[in-house]
LOGU-563611 format. One record per residue: y, z, x of N, C-alpha, C, O in turn; residue number from 1; chain. Coordinates in steps of 0.05 Angstrom, whole numbers, plus 5000, padded with zeros to 4 digits. Layout:
BEGIN
<keke n_c2="Y" n_c3="Z" n_c1="X" ca_c2="Y" ca_c3="Z" ca_c1="X" c_c2="Y" c_c3="Z" c_c1="X" o_c2="Y" o_c3="Z" o_c1="X" num="NUM" cadena="A"/>
...
% end
This chain:
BEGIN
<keke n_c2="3437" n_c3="9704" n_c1="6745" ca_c2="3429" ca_c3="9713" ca_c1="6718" c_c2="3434" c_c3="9690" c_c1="6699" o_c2="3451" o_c3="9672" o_c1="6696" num="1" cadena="A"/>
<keke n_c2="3415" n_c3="9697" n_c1="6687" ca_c2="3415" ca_c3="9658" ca_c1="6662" c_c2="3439" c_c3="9665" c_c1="6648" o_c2="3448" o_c3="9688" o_c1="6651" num="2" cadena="A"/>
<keke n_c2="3449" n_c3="9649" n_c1="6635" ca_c2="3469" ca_c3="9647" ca_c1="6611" c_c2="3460" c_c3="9639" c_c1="6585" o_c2="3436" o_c3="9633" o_c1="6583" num="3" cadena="A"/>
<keke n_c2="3476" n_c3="9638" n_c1="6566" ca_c2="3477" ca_c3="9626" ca_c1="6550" c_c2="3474" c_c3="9588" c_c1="6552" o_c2="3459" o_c3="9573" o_c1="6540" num="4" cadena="A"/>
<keke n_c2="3492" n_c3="9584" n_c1="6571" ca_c2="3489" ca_c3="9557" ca_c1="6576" c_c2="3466" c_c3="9543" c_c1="6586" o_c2="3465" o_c3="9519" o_c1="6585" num="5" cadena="A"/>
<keke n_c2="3446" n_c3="9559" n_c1="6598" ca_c2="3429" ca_c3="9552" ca_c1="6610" c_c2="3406" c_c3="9553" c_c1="6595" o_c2="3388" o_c3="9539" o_c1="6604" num="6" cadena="A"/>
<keke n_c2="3401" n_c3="9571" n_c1="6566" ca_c2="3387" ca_c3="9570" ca_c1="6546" c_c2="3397" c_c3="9539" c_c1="6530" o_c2="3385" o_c3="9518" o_c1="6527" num="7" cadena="A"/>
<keke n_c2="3419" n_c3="9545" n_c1="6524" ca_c2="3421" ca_c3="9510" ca_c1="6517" c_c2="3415" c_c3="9486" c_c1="6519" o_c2="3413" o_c3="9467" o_c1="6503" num="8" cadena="A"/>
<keke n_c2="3410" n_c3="9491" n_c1="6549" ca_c2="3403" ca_c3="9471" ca_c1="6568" c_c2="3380" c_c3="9463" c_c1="6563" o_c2="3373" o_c3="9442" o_c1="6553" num="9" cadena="A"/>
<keke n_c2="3363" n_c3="9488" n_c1="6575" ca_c2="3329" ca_c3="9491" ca_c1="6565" c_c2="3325" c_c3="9476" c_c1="6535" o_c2="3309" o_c3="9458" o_c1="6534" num="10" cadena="A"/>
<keke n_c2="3339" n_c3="9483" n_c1="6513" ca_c2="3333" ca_c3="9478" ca_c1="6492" c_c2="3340" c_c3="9447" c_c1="6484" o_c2="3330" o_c3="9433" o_c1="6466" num="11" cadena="A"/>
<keke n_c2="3354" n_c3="9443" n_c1="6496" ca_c2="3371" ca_c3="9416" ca_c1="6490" c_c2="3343" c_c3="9393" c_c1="6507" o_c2="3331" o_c3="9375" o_c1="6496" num="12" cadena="A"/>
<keke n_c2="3338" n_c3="9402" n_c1="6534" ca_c2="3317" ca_c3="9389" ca_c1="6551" c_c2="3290" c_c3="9389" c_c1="6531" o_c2="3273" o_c3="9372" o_c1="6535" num="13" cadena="A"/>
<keke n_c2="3287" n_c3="9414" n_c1="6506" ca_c2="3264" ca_c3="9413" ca_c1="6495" c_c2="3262" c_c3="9391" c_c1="6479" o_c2="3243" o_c3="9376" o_c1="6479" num="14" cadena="A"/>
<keke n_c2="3284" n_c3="9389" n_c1="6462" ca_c2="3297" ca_c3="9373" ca_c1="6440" c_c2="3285" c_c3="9335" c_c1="6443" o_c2="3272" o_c3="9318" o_c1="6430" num="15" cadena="A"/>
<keke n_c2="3299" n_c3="9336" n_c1="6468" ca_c2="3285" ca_c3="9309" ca_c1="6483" c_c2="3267" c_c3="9304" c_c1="6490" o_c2="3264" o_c3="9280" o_c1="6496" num="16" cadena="A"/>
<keke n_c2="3247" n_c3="9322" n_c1="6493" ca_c2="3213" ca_c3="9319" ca_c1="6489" c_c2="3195" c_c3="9319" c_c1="6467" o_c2="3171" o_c3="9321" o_c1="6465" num="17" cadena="A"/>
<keke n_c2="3216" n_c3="9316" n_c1="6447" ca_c2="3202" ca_c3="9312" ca_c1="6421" c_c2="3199" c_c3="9282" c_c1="6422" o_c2="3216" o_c3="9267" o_c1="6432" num="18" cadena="A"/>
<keke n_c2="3171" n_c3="9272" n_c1="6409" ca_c2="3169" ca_c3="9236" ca_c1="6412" c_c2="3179" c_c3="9229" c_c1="6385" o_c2="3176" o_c3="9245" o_c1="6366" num="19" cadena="A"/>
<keke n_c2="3186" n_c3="9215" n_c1="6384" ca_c2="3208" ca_c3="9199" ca_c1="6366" c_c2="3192" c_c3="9190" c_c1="6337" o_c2="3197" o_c3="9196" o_c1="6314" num="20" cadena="A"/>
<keke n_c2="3162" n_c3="9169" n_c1="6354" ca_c2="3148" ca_c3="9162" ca_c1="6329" c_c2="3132" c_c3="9186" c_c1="6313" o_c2="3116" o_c3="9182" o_c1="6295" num="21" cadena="A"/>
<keke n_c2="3138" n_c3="9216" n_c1="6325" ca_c2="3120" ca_c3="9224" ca_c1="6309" c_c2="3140" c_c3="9250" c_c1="6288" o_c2="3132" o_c3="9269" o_c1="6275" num="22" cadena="A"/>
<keke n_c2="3170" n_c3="9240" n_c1="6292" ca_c2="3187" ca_c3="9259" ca_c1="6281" c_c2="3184" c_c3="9248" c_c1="6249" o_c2="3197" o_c3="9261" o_c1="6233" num="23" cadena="A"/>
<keke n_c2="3171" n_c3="9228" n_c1="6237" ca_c2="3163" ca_c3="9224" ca_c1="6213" c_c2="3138" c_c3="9242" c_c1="6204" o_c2="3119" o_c3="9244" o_c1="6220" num="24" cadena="A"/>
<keke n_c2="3138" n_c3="9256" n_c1="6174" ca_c2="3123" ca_c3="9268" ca_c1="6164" c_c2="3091" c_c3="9259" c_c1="6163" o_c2="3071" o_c3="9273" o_c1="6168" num="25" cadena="A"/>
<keke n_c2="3093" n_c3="9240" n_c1="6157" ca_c2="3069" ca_c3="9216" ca_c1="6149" c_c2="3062" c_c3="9219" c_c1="6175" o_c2="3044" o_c3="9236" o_c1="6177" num="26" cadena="A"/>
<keke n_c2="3069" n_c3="9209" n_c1="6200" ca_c2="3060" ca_c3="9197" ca_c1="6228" c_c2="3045" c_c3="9230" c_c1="6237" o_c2="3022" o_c3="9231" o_c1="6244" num="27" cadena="A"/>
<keke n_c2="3063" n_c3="9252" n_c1="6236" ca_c2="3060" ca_c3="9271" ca_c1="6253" c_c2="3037" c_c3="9273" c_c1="6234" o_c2="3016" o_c3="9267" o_c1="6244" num="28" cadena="A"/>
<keke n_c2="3035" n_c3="9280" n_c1="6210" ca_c2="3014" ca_c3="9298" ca_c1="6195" c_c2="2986" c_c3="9278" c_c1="6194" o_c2="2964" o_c3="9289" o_c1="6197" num="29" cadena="A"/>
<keke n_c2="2988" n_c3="9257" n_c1="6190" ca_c2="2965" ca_c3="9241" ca_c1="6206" c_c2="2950" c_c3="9245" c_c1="6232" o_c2="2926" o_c3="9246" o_c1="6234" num="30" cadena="A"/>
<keke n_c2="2969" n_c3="9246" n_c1="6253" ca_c2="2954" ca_c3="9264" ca_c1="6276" c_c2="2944" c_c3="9288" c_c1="6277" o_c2="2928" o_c3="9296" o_c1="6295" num="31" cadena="A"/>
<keke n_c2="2952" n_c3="9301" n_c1="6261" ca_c2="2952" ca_c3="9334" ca_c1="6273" c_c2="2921" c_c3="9332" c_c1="6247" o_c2="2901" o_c3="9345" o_c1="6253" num="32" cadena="A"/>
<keke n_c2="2922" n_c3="9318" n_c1="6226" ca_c2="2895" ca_c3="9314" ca_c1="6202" c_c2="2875" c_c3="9299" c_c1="6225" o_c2="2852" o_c3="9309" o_c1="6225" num="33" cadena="A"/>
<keke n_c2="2877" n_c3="9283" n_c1="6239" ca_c2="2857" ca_c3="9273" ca_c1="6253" c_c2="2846" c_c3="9290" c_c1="6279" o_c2="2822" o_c3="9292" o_c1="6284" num="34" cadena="A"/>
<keke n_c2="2869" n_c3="9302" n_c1="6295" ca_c2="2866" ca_c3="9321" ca_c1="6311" c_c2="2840" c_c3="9337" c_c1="6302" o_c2="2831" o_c3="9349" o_c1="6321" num="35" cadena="A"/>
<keke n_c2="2825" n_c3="9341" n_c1="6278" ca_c2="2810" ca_c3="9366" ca_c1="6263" c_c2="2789" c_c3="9351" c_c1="6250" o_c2="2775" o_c3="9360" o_c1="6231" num="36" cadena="A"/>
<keke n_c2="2785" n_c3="9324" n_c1="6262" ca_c2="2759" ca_c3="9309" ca_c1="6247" c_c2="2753" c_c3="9284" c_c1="6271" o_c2="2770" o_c3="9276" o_c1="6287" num="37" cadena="A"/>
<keke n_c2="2724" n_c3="9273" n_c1="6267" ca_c2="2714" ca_c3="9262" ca_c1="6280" c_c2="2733" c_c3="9232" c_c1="6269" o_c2="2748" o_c3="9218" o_c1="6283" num="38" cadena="A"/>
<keke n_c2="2730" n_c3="9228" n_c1="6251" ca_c2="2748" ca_c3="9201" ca_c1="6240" c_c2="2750" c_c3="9207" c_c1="6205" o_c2="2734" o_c3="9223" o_c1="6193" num="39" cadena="A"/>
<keke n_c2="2772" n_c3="9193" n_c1="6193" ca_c2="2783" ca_c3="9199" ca_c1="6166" c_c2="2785" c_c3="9173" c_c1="6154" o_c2="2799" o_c3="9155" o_c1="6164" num="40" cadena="A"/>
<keke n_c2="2771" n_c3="9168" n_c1="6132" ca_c2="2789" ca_c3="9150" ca_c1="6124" c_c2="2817" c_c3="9136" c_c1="6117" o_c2="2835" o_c3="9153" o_c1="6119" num="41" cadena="A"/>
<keke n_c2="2829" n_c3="9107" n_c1="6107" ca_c2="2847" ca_c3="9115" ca_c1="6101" c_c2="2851" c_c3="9122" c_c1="6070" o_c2="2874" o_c3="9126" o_c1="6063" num="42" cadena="A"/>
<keke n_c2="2832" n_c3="9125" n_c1="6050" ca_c2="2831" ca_c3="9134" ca_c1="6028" c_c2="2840" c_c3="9161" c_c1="6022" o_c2="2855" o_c3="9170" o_c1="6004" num="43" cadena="A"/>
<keke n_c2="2825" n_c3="9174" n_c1="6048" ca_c2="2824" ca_c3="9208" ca_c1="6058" c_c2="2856" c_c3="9224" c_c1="6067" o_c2="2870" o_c3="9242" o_c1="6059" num="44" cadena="A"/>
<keke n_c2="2854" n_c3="9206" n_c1="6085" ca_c2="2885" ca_c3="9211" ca_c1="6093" c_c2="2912" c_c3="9211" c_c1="6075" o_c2="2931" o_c3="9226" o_c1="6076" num="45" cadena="A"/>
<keke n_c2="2904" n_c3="9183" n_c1="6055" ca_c2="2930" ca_c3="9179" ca_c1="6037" c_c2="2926" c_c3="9205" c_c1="6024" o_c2="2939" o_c3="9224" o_c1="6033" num="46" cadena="A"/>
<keke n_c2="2908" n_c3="9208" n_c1="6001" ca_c2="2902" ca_c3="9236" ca_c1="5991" c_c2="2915" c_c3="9254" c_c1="5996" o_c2="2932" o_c3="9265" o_c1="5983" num="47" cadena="A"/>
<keke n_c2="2907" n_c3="9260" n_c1="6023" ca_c2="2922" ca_c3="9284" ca_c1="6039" c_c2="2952" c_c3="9287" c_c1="6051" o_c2="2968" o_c3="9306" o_c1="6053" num="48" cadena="A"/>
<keke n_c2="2953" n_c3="9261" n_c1="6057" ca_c2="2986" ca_c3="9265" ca_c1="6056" c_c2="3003" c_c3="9258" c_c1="6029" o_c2="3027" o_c3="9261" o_c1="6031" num="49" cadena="A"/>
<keke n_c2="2995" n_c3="9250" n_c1="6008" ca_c2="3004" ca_c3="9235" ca_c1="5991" c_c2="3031" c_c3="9216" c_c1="5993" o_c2="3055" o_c3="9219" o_c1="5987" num="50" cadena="A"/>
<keke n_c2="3013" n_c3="9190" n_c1="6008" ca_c2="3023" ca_c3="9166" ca_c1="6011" c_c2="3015" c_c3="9154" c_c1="6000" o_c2="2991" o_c3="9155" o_c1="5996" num="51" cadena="A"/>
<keke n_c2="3035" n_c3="9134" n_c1="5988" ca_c2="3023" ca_c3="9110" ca_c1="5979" c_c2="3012" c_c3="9091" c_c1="6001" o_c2="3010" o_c3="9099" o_c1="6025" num="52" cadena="A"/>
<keke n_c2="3004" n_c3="9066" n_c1="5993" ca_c2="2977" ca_c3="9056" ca_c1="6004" c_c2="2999" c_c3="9036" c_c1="6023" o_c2="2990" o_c3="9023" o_c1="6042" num="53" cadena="A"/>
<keke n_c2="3017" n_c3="9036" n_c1="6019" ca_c2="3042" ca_c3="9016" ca_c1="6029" c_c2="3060" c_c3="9039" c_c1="6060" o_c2="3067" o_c3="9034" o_c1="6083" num="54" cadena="A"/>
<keke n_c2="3061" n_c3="9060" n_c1="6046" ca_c2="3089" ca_c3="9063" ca_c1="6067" c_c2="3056" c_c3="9080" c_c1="6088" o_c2="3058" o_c3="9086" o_c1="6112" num="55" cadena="A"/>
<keke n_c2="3028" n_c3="9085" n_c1="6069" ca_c2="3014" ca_c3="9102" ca_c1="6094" c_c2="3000" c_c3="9079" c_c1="6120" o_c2="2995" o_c3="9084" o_c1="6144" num="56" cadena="A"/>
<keke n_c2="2997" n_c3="9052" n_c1="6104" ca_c2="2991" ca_c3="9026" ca_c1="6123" c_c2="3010" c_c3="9026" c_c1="6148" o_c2="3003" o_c3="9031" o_c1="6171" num="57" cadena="A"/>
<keke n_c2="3036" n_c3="9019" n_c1="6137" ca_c2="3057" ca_c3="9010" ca_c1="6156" c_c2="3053" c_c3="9039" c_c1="6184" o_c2="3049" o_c3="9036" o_c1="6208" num="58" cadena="A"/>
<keke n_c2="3055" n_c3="9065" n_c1="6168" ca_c2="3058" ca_c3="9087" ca_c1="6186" c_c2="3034" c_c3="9087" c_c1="6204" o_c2="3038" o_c3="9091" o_c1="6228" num="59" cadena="A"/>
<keke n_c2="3007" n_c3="9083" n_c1="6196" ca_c2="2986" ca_c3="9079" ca_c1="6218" c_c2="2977" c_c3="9058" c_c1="6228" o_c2="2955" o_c3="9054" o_c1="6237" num="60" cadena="A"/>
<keke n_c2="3003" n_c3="9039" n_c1="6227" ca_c2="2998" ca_c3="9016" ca_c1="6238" c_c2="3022" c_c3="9022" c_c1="6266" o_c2="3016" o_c3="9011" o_c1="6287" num="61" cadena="A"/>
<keke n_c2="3040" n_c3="9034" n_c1="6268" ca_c2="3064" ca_c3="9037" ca_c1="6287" c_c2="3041" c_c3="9061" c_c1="6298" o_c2="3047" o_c3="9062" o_c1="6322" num="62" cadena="A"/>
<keke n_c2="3023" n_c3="9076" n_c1="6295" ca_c2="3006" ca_c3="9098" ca_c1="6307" c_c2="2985" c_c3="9086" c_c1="6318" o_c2="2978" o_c3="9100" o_c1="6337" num="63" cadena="A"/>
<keke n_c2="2968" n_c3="9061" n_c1="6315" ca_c2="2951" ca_c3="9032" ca_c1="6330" c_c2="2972" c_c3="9023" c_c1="6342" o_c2="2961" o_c3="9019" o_c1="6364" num="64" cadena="A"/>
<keke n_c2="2988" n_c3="9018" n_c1="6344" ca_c2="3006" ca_c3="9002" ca_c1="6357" c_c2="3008" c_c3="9011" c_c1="6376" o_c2="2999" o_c3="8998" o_c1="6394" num="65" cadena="A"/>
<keke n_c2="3021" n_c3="9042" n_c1="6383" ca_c2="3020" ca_c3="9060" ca_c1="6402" c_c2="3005" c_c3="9070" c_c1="6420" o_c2="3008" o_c3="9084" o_c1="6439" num="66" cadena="A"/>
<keke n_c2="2978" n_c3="9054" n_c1="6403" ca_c2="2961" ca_c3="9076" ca_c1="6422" c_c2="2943" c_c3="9099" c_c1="6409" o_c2="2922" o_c3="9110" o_c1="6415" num="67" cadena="A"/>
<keke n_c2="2956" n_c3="9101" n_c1="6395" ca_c2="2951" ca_c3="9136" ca_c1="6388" c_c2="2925" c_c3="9144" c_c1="6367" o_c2="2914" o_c3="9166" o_c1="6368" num="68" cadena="A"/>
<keke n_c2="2918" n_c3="9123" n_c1="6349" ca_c2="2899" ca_c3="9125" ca_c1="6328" c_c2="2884" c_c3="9099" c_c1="6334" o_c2="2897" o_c3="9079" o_c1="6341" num="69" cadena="A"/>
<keke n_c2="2859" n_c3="9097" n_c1="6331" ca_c2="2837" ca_c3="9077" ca_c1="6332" c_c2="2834" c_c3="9066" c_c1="6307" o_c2="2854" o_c3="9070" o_c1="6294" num="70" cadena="A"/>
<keke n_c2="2816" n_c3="9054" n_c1="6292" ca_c2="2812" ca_c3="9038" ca_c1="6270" c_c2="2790" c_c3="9028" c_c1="6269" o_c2="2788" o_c3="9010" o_c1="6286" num="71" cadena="A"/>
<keke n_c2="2768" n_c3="9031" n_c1="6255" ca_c2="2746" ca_c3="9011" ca_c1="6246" c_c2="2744" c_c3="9020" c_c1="6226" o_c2="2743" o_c3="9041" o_c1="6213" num="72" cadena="A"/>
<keke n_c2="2742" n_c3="8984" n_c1="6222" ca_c2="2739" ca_c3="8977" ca_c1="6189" c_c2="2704" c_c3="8960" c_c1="6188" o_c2="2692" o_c3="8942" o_c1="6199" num="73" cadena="A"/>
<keke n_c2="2699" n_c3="8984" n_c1="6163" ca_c2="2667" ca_c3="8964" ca_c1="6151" c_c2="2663" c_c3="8969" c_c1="6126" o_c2="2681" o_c3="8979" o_c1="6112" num="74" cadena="A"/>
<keke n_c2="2639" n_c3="8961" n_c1="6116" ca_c2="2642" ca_c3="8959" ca_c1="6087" c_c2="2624" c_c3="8982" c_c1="6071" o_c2="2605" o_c3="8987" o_c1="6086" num="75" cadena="A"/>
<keke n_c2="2623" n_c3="8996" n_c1="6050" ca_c2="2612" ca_c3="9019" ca_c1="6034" c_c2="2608" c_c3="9006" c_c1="6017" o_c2="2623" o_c3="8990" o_c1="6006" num="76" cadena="A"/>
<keke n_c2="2581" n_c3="9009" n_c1="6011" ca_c2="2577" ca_c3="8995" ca_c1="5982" c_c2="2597" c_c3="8971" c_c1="5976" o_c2="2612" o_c3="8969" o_c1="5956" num="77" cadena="A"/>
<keke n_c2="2595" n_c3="8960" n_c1="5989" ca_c2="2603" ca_c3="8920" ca_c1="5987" c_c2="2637" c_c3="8934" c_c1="5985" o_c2="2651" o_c3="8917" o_c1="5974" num="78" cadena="A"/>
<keke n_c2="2646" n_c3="8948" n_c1="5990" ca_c2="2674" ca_c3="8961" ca_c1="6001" c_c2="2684" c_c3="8963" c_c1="6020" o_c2="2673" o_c3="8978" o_c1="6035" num="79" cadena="A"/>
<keke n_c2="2708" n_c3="8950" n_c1="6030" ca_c2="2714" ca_c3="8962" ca_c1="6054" c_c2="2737" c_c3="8979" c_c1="6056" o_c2="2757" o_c3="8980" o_c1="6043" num="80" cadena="A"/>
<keke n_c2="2728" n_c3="8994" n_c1="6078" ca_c2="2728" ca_c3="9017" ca_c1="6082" c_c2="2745" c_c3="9023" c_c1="6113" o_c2="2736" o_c3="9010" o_c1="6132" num="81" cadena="A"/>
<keke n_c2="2766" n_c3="9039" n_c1="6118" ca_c2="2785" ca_c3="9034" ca_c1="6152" c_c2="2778" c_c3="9066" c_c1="6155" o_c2="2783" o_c3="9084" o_c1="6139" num="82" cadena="A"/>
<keke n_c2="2764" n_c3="9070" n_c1="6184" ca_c2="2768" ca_c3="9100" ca_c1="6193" c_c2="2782" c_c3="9097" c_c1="6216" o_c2="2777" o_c3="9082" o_c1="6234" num="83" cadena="A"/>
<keke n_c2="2800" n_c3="9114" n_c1="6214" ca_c2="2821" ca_c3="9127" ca_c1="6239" c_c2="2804" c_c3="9144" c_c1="6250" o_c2="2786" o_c3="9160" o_c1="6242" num="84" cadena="A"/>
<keke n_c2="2813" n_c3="9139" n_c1="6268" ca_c2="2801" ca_c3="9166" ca_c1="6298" c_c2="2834" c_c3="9165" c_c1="6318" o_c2="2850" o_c3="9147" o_c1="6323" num="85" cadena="A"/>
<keke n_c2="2832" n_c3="9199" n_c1="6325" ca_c2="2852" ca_c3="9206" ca_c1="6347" c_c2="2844" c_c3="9194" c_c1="6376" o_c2="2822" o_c3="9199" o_c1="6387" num="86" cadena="A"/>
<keke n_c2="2863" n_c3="9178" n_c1="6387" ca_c2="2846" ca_c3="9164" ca_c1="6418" c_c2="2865" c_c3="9190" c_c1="6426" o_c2="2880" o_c3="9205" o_c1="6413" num="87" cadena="A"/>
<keke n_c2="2855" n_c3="9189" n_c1="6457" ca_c2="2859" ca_c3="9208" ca_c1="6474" c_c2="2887" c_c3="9217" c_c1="6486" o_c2="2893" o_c3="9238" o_c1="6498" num="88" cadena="A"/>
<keke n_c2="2906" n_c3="9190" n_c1="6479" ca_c2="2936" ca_c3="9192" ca_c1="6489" c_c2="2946" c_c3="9198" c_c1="6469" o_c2="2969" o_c3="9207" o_c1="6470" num="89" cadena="A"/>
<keke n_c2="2928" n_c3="9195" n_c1="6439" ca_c2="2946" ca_c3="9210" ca_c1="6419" c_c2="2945" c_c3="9235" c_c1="6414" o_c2="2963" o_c3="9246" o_c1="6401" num="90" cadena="A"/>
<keke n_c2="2919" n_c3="9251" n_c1="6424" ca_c2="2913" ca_c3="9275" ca_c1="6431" c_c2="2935" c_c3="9287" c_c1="6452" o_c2="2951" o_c3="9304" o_c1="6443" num="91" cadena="A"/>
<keke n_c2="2937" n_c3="9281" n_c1="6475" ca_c2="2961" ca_c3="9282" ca_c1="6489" c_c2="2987" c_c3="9280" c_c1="6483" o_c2="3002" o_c3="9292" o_c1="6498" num="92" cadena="A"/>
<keke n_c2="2997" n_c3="9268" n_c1="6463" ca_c2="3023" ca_c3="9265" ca_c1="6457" c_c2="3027" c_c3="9284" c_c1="6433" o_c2="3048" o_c3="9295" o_c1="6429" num="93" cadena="A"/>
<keke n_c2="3003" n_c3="9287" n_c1="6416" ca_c2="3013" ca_c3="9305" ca_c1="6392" c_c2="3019" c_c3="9337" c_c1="6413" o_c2="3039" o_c3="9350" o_c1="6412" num="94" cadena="A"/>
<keke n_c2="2996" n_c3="9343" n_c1="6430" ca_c2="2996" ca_c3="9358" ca_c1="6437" c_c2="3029" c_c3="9377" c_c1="6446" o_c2="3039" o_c3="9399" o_c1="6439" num="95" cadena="A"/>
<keke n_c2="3038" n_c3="9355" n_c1="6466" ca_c2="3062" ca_c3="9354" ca_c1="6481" c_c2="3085" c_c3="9363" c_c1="6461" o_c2="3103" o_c3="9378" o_c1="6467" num="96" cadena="A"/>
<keke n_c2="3083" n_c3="9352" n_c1="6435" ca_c2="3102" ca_c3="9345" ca_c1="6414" c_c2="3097" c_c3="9377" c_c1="6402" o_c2="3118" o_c3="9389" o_c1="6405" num="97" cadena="A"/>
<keke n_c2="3084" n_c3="9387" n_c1="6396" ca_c2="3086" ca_c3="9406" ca_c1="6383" c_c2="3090" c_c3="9424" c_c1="6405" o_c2="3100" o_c3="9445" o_c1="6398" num="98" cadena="A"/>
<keke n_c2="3084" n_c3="9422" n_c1="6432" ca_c2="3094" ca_c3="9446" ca_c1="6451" c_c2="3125" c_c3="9450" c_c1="6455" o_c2="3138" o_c3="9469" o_c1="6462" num="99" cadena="A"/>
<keke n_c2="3129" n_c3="9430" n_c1="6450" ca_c2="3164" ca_c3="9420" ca_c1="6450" c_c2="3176" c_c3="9435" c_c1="6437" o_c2="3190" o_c3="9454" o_c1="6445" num="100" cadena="A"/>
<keke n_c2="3168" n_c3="9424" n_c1="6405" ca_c2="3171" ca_c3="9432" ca_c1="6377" c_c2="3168" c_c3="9471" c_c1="6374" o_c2="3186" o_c3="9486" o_c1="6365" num="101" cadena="A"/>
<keke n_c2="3149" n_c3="9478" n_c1="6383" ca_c2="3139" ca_c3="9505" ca_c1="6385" c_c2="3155" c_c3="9517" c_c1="6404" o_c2="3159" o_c3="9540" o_c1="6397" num="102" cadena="A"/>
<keke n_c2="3167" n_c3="9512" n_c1="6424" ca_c2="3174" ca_c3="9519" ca_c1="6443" c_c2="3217" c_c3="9520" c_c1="6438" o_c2="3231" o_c3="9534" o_c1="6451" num="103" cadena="A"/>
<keke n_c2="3227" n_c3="9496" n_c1="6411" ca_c2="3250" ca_c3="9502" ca_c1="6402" c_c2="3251" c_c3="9514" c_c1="6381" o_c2="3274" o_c3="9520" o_c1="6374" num="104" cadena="A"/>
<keke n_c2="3234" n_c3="9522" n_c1="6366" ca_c2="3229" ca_c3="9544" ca_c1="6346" c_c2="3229" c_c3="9571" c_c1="6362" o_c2="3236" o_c3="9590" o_c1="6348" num="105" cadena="A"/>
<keke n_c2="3223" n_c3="9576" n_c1="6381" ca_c2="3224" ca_c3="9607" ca_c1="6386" c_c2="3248" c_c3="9606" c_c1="6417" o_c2="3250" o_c3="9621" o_c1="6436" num="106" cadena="A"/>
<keke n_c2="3260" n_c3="9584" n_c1="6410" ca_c2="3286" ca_c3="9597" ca_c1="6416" c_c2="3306" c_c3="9593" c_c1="6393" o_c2="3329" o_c3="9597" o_c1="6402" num="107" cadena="A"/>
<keke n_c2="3307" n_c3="9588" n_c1="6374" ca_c2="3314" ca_c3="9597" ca_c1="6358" c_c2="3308" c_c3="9615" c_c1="6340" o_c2="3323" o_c3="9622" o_c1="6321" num="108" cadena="A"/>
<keke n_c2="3281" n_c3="9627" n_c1="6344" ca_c2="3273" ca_c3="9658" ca_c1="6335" c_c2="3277" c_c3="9683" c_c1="6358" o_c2="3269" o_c3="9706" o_c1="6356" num="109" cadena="A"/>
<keke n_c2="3290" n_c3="9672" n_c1="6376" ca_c2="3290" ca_c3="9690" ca_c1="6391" c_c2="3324" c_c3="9700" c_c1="6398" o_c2="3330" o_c3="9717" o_c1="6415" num="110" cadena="A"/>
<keke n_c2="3342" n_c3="9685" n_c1="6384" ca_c2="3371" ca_c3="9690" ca_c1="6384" c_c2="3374" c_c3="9712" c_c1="6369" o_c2="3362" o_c3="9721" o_c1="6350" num="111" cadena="A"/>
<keke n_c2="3401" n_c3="9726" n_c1="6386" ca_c2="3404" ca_c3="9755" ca_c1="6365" c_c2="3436" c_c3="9742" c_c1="6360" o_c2="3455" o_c3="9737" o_c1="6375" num="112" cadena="A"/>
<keke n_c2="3430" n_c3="9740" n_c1="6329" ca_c2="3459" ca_c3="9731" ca_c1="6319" c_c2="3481" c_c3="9745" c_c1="6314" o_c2="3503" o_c3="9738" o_c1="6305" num="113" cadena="A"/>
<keke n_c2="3465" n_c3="9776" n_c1="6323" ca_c2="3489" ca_c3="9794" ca_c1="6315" c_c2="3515" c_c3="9805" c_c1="6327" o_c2="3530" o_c3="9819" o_c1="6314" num="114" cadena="A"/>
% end
């Protein structure tokens, strides 16, 4: 019969399947905004997360770095212009991350504290 300790366990093992680069606001909410479009700009994205043009660079630059977001850059009306796209291991990893994530939320909705 499970225990208590063995829920811990579970939850503690969940804890550690959370990925690290995407426990930032900016990083995670960038994926999960791209997850829901063909590609975004980064005009689009700052907007939406409201980042500045500085800390939202650095953050989707550690998300190219990884792997996880694509990048082309061209020009709009003599402008240029960067669209992000979700690559496929960043589809996979957000995925994983929020099963994690989803998965230590309802054990902690599922404790009876009384």
């Amino acid at each position: 019969m499970p225990g208590p300790n063995d829920a811990l366990k579970r939850t503690g093992e969940r804890l550690n399947e959370l990925n690290p680069l995407l426990q930032h606001r900016t990083r995670l909410g960038a994926l999960v905004l791209l997850s829901d479009a063909d590609a975004l700009s980064f005009s689009r994205l700052k907007n939406l997360l409201k980042e500045t043009d500085g800390n939202l660079g650095a953050h989707l630059r550690k998300l190219e770095e990884a792997g996880y977001v694509g990048v082309k850059k061209e020009f709009v009306d003599r402008k240029p212009v960067s669209w992000y796209t979700l690559s496929d291991s960043g589809l996979k990893v957000l995925r994983k991350h929020l099963q994690a994530l989803g998965d230590v939320i309802s054990a902690v909705n599922g404790r009876d504290k009384t």
